[in-house]
C-alpha positions as CSV (number, residue, x, y, z in Angstrom):
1,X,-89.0,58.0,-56.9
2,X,-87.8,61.5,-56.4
3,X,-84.3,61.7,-57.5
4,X,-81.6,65.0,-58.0
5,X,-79.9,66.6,-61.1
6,X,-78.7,69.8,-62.2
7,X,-81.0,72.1,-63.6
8,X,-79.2,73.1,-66.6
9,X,-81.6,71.7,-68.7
10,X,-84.5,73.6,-66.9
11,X,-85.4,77.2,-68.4
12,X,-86.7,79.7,-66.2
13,X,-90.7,79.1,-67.7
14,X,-90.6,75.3,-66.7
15,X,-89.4,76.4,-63.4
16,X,-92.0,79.5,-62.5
17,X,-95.0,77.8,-61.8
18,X,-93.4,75.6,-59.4
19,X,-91.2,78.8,-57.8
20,X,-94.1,80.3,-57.1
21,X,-96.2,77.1,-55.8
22,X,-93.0,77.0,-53.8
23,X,-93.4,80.2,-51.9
24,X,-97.2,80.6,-52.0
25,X,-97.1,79.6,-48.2
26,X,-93.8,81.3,-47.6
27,X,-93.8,83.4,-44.3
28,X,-94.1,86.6,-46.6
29,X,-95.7,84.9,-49.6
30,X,-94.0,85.4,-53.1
31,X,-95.7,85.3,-56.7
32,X,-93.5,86.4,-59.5
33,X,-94.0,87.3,-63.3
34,X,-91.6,85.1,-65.7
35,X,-90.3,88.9,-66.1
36,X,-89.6,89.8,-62.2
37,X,-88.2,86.3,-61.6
38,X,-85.7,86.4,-64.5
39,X,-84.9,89.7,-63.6
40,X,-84.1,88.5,-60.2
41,X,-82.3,85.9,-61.1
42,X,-79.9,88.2,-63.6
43,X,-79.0,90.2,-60.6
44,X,-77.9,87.2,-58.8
45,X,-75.9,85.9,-61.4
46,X,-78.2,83.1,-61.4
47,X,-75.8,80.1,-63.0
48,X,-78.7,76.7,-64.2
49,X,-75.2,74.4,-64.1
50,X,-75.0,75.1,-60.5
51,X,-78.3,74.8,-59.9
52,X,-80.1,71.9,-58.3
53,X,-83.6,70.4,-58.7
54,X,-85.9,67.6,-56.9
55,X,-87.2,65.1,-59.9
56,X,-90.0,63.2,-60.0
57,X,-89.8,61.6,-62.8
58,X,-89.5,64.9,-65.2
59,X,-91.6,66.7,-62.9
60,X,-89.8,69.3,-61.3
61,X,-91.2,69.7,-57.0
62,X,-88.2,71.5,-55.7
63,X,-85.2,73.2,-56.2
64,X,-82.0,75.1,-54.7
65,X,-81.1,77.8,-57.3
66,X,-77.7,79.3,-57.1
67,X,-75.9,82.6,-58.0
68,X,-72.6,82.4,-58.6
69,X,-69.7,84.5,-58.4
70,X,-66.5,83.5,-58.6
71,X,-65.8,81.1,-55.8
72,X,-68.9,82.0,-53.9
73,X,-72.3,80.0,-54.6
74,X,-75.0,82.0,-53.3
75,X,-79.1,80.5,-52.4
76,X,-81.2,82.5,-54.6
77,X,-84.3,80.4,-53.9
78,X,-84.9,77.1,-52.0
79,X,-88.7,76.2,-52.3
80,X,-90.8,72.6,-52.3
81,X,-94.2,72.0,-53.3
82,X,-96.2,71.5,-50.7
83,X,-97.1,67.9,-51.9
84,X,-93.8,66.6,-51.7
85,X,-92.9,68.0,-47.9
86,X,-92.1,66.0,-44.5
87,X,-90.7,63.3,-46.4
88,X,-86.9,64.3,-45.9
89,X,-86.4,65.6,-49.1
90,X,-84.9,69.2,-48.2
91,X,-82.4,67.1,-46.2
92,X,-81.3,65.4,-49.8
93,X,-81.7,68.7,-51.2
94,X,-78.9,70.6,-49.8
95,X,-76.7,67.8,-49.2
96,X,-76.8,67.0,-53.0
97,X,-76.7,70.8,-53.7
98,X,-73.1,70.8,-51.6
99,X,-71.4,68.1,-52.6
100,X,-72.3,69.2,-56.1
101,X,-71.2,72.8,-55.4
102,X,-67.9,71.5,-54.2
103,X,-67.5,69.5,-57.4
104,X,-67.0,72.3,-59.3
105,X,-65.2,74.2,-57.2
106,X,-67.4,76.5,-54.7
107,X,-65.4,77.5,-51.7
108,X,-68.3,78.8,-50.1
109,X,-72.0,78.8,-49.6
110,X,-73.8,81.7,-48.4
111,X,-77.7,82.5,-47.6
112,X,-80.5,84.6,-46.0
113,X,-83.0,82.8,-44.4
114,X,-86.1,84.8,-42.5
115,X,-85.9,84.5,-38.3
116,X,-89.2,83.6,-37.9
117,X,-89.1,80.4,-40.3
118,X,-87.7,78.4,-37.6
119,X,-87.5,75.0,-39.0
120,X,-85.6,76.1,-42.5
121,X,-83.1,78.1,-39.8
122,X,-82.2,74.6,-37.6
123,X,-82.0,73.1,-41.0
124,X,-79.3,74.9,-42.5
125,X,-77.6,75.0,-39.2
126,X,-77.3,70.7,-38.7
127,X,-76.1,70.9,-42.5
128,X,-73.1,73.0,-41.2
129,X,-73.9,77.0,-41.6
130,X,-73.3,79.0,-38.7
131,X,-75.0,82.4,-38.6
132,X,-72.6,85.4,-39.8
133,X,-74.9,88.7,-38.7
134,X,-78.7,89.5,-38.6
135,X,-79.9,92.2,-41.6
136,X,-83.5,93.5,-40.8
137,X,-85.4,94.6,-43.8
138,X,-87.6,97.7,-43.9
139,X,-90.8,98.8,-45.8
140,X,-93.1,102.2,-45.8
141,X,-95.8,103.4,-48.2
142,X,-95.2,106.5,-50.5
143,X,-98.1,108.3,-48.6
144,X,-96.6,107.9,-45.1
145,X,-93.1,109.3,-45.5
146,X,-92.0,111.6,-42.3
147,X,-89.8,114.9,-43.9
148,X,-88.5,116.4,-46.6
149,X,-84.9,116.8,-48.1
150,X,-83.3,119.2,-50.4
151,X,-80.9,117.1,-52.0
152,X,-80.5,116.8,-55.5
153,X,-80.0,113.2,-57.4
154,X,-77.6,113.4,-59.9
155,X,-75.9,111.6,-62.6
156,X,-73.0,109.1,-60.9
157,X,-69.7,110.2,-61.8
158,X,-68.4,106.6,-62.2
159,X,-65.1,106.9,-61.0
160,X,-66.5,108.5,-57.5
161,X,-65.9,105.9,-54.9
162,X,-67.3,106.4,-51.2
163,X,-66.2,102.6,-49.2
164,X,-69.9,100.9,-47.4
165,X,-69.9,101.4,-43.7
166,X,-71.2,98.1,-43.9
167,X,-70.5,95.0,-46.3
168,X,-73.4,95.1,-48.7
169,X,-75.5,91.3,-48.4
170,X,-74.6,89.4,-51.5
171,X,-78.2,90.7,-52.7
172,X,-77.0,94.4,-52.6
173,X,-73.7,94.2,-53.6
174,X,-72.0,96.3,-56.4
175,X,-72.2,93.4,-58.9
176,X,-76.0,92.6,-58.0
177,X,-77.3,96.2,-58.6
178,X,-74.7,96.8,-61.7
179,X,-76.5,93.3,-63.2
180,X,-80.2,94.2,-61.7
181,X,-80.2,97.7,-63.6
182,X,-80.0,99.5,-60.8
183,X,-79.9,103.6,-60.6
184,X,-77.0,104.7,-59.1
185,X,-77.3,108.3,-58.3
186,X,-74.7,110.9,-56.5
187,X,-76.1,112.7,-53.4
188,X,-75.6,116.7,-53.6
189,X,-76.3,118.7,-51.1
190,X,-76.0,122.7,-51.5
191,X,-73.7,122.2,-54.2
192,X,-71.5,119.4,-52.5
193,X,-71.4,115.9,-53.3
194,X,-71.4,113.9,-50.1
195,X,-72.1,110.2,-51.3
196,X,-73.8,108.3,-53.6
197,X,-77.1,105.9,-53.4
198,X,-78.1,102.7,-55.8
199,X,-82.0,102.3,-56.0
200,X,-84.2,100.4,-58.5
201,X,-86.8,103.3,-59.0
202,X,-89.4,100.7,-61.0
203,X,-89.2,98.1,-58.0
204,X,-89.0,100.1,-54.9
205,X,-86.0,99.3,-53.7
206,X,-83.4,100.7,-52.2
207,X,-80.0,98.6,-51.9
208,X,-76.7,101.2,-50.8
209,X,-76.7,104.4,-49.3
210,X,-72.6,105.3,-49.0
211,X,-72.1,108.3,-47.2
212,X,-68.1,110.0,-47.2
213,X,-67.4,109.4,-43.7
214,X,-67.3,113.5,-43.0
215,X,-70.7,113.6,-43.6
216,X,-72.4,110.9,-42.2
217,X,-75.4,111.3,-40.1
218,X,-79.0,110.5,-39.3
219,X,-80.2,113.9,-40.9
220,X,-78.6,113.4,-44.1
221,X,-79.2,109.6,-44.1
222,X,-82.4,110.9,-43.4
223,X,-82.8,112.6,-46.2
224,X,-80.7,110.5,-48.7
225,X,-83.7,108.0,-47.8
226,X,-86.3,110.5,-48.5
227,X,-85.0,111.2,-52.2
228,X,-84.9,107.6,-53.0
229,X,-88.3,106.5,-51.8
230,X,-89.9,110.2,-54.0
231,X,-87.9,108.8,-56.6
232,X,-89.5,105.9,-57.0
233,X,-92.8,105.1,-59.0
234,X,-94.1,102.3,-56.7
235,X,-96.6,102.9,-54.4
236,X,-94.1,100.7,-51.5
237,X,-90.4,100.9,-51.0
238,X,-88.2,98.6,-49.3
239,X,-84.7,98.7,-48.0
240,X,-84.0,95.1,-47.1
241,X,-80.9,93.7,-45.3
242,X,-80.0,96.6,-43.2
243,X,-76.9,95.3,-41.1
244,X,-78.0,94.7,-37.4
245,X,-75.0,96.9,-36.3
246,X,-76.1,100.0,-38.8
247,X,-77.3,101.9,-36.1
248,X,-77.7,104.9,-37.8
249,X,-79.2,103.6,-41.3
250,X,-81.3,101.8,-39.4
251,X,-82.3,105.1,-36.9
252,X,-83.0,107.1,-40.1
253,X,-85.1,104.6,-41.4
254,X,-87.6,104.6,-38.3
255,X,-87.6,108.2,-37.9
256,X,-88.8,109.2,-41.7
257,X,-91.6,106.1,-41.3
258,X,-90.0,102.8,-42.3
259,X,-90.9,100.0,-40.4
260,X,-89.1,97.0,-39.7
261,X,-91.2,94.3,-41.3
262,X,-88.7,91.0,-41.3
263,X,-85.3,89.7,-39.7
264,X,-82.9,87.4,-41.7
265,X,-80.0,85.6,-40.9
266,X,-76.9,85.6,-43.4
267,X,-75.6,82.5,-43.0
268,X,-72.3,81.1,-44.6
269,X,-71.2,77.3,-44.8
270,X,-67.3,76.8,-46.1
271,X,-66.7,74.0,-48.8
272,X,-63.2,73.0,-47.7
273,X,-61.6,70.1,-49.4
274,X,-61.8,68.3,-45.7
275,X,-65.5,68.0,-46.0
276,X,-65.2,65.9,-48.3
């Protein structure tokens, strides 16, 4: 009998093998490293207590991990084996996972979950989510980056603040690069700092670009981009969940050779005391 329970008493090399049996078959297939996935999991604020599994017996076949902040439980993995699927258990899954979440004390749920998976999307949405915005995700090799930039990289000056033109996704907000080790770098231009970029050179990733409002365009977006990706030791970089409505972000990232690889939906379910 399959049952649930907190994973609290589940460390993070009992659950790899099954997080990546999980996602072998995932619509972009995932394999981690017991490295990459704690990493992962740090930026997240990954909290076990939270955390629910699927039990047979001991045997650990699914799970719903959660990153925590605050009031605000984020989904930092769902994944089933595929042995234990069409049997209704994601159904038990994420009920469980809310009513446990509202035991101690979430207020709300939030989650991306890819456009084309289909059948995870029309689950989450009969357990209650509605869909907040779209955030497209973007990919190019080193080799086939369009331009060049003169701006310099420089040290942050921590208490430079330049507001997001969009709200970061929960995955790319302040406290998720600050925890993830991040770089966070200053943007100068001849001399003048217009903005500053966080990027994780060793992953490939690129997760803000903030721009002071005076100065933001497509050619210096442009550029900013450029920097990051030379800046980076990995032979791929990714910017992933671009808001829909970043028009310009999004234009810059086309026109130096990114391509659009995947769509998610950030989806957000309240834990009110009603629900109960």
């Amino acid at each position: 009998m399959v049952v649930t329970a907190s994973l609290k008493h589940t460390d993070i090399e009992q659950l790899l093998p099954v997080f990546n049996e999980a996602f072998s078959d995932y619509d972009v297939p995932v394999s981690m490293t017991l490295a990459a996935l704690q990493a992962h999991l740090q930026s997240l604020s990954y909290t076990s207590e939270d955390s629910v599994g699927l039990f047979e017996k001991r045997d650990l076949v699914g799970f719903l991990l959660i990153g925590r902040r605050g009031n605000t439980a984020y989904d930092a993995g769902t994944g089933i084996i595929p042995s234990y699927r069409g049997k209704g258990l994601s159904h038990i899954l994420i009920d469980d996972t809310i009513g446990h979440l509202r035991s101690r004390g979430c207020t709300t749920f939030v989650l991306e979950v890819l456009d084309t998976n289909t059948k995870a999307k029309n689950l989450y949405l009969s357990h209650g989510f509605t869909i907040r915005r779209s955030l497209l995700c973007f990919s190019v090799k080193q080799e086939e980056i369009i331009g060049r930039s003169d701006l310099i990289l420089e040290n942050h000056d921590k208490g430079y603040i330049v507001p997001a033109s969009f709200e970061p996704s929960y995955q790319n907000s302040d406290e998720s690069v600050a925890e993830g080790a991040y770089t966070c770098s200053d943007i100068v231009e001849k001399g003048v700092r217009k903005g500053f970029v966080w990027y994780h050179p060793n992953r490939g990733l690129i997760a803000q670009i903030n721009i002071e409002p005076g100065y933001r365009d497509v050619d210096l977006l442009k550029k900013a981009i450029i920097s990051c990706t030379l800046a980076c030791t990995t032979q791929s970089v990714r910017m992933l969940n671009v808001d829909h409505g970043d028009d310009s972000t999004i234009k810059a990232l086309q026109e130096v050779g990114f391509s659009n690889f995947t769509t998610q939906s950030e989806m957000v379910l309240t834990l009110s005391e009603s629900q109960i």
